[in-house]
Phi, psi and omega in degrees: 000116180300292208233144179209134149200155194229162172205128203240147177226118135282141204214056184216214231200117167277113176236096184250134162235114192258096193257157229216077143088041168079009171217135193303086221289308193223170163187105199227161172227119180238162209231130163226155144208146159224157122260197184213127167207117206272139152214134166232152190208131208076228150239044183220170173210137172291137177220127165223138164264132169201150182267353173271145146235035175292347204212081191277298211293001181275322166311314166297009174257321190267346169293310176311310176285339177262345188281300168321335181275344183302285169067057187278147181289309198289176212248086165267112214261122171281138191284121156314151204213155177281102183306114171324182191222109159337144171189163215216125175262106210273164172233175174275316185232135159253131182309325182287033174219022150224150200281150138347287169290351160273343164303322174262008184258315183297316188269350175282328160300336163298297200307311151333297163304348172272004195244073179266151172328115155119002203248121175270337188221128167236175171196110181259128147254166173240144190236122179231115186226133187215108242188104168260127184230134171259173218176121160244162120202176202278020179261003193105345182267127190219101221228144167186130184261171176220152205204122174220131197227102167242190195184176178210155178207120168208114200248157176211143221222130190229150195207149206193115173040073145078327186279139166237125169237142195245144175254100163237144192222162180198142171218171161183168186199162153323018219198200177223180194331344181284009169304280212304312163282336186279013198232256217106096199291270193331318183286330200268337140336272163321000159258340170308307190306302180310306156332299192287300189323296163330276215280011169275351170253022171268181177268122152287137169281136139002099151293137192166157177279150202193171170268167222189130174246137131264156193279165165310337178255350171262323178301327165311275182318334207249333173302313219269302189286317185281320206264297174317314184265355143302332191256007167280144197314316200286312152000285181304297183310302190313346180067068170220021183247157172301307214273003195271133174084014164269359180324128156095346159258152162311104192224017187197182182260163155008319212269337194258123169221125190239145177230177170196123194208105186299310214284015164293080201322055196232149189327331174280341217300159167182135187306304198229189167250186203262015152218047154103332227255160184269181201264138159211200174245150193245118182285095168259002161209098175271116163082352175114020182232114121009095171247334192188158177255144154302150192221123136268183155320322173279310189274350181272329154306322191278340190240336173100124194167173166283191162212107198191015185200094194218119172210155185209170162269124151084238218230348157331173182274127172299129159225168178285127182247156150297179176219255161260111206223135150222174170276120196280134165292134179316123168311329155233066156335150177249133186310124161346317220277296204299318176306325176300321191289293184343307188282334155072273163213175212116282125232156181222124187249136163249144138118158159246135155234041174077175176180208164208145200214132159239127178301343192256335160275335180098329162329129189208170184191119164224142185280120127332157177277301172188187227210145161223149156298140152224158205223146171067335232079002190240126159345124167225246206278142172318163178218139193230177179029075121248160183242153169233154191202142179184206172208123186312323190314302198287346185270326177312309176264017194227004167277128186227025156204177214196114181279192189229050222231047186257147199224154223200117141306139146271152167193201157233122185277125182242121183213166170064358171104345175243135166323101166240190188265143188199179179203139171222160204203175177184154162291200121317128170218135203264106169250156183318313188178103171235155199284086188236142162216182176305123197292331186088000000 
């Protein structure tokens, strides 16, 4: 393919609300419109951003004049991909049938509940997007989704002598206000609260290697950063993945099947990707064996692939993303109960409190929410500041039970300078031997 341009117009409406220790920090409402328009010619590509659309096709004449001027001699041949299906993504509650002040009213109620005995600070945001994006290109394809996205973040913070532990939850989704019930906002408030209070009486664990359980949200953190962002291709071209040249290996143990899937109804969700391409699901590690890379059109050309997770912010340039990416539950998954007894003693980490990971080394390091000793098989004392630390290959191959328990996070994923929405998930699961020490 010589000559290629596609050209996308984004279009809605941003709503934020910060209440601060009960007072109303921020509340805005913003307005966006833009496009984006790609020319490719050869092996290079023209890009123009713009927030007007009076005058497209004259942009597209200057996306065309910078790709030609590029003018690289090779050839870049875009992989063909199965075209999306316009779609208008329905809710239950549409957020645009409550004012702004019953909108600070819904989160003042959440904050509220997080202000259990002993919680010295709290803090709710409420997050709202509401959002159209249209997709021409010059291959015929001609698409437009419609998207409604909220969410909540609620942190509460307890202090005792100088010591502080903070308690935090979050949910958000594809969907409208009926998020708020189905999560049960207020109980996971109120457990945020509880969280911090508990944990001004844990213990930092021992550092040292142990057998090791994580929950469905560490377990979630640990696909999508070590595992996920190994496996996007431009990672791999760029030569910044563990996983580049393993397609068809082993990398894991029996017990691990990783998926990545928009069309799943969750935070990541999308009808299409940002060329165009439908959403479906990729299997990227079956059975412990390396099966696919995430793909755009371009790198699904250089590598050979599915093509189906090309995504930007706004009006930015598509680069390859997650969507919804998990740890598939084991077909005869095991009940939590049963993994603790399995596992006899050692530590169970919950929770994400961030970390770091590098994909070109394979590494990793993510801070727990908090943590329990477990002695017999049974839970005992809280653990505050842990850490899981490793090297993916060796955590990949040392999972040795898989529940039957999976449950999916949400957040926003950041690569390339941009935000996109994304959800990640796992069962519980029981590794052999890892690395927990004090998160600091």
């Amino acid at each position: 393919m010589d000559e290629f341009h596609d050209l996308r117009v984004v279009r809605g409406k941003s709503t934020r609300i910060v209440l601060d220790n009960g007072e109303l920090d921020e509340i805005s409402e913003s307005f966006f419109l833009g496009a984006a328009i790609r020319a490719l010619f050869g092996g290079s590509w023209g890009f123009v951003q713009t927030v007007s659309l009076d005058d497209l096709a004259g942009d597209l004449v200057t996306a065309k004049r910078a790709a030609r001027r590029i003018a690289r001699k090779e050839t870049l041949n875009l992989a063909s991909s199965q075209p999306g299906i316009s779609a208008n993504v329905p809710v239950k509650k549409d957020p645009s049938d409550l004012s702004l002040e019953e909108k600070v009213g819904l989160i003042r109620e959440i904050e509220d509940a997080a202000k259990v005995e002993g919680v010295s600070s709290t803090q709710a945001v409420y997050n709202e997007v509401l959002m159209k994006t249209s997709y021409t290109s010059s291959d015929g394809r001609d698409l437009e989704r419609q998207e409604t996205r909220v969410g909540f973040y609620i942190t509460a913070v307890a202090s005792r002598s100088g010591l502080y532990q903070a308690g935090m939850e979050s949910k958000a989704g594809t969907c409208g206000l009926e998020l708020f019930e189905e999560v049960d906002a207020p109980g996971l408030a109120r457990r945020a609260g509880e969280t911090a209070v508990d944990l001004l009486d844990a213990k930092a664990p021992k550092g040292g290697s142990f057998p090791v359980i994580v929950d469905q949200e560490l377990g979630g953190v640990f696909v999508h950063e070590a595992v996920g962002h190994a496996v996007e291709a431009d990672i791999v071209l760029e030569g910044g993945s563990i996983l580049e040249g393993k397609i068809g290996e082993k990398i894991g143990s029996d017990l691990v099947t990783v998926k990545d899937d928009p069309s799943l109804p969750l935070y990541g969700r999308y009808p299409f990707d940002d060329e165009g391409s439908a959403s479906g699901e990729t299997v990227l590690v079956e059975d412990g064996v390396l099966r696919s890379y995430l793909h755009s059109r371009e790198t699904a050309g250089r590598l050979g692939g599915v093509s189906r997770n090309a995504r930007a912010q706004g009006c930015a340039r598509p680069v390859v993303r997650m969507s919804n990416t998990y740890i598939a539950p084991a077909k005869d998954g095991w009940k939590f109960e049963e993994i603790l007894e399995e596992m006899k003693d050692g530590i169970y980490l919950l929770g994400s409190r961030g970390g770091q990971v590098s994909t070109a080394e394979g590494v990793f390091q993510f801070n727990a929410k908090r943590g329990y000793l477990v002695e017999g098989g049974e839970t005992t004392s809280l653990l505050r500041d842990a850490s899981l630390s490793g090297h993916t290959l060796e955590i990949l191959e040392r999972v040795k039970v898989v529940g039957d328990d999976l449950k999916f996070n949400s957040g926003r994923c950041g690569k390339s300078g941009q935000l996109v929405p994304v959800s990640d998930g796992s069962p519980h699961l029981l590794i052999e031997e890892a690395t927990v020490g004090g998160a600091g």
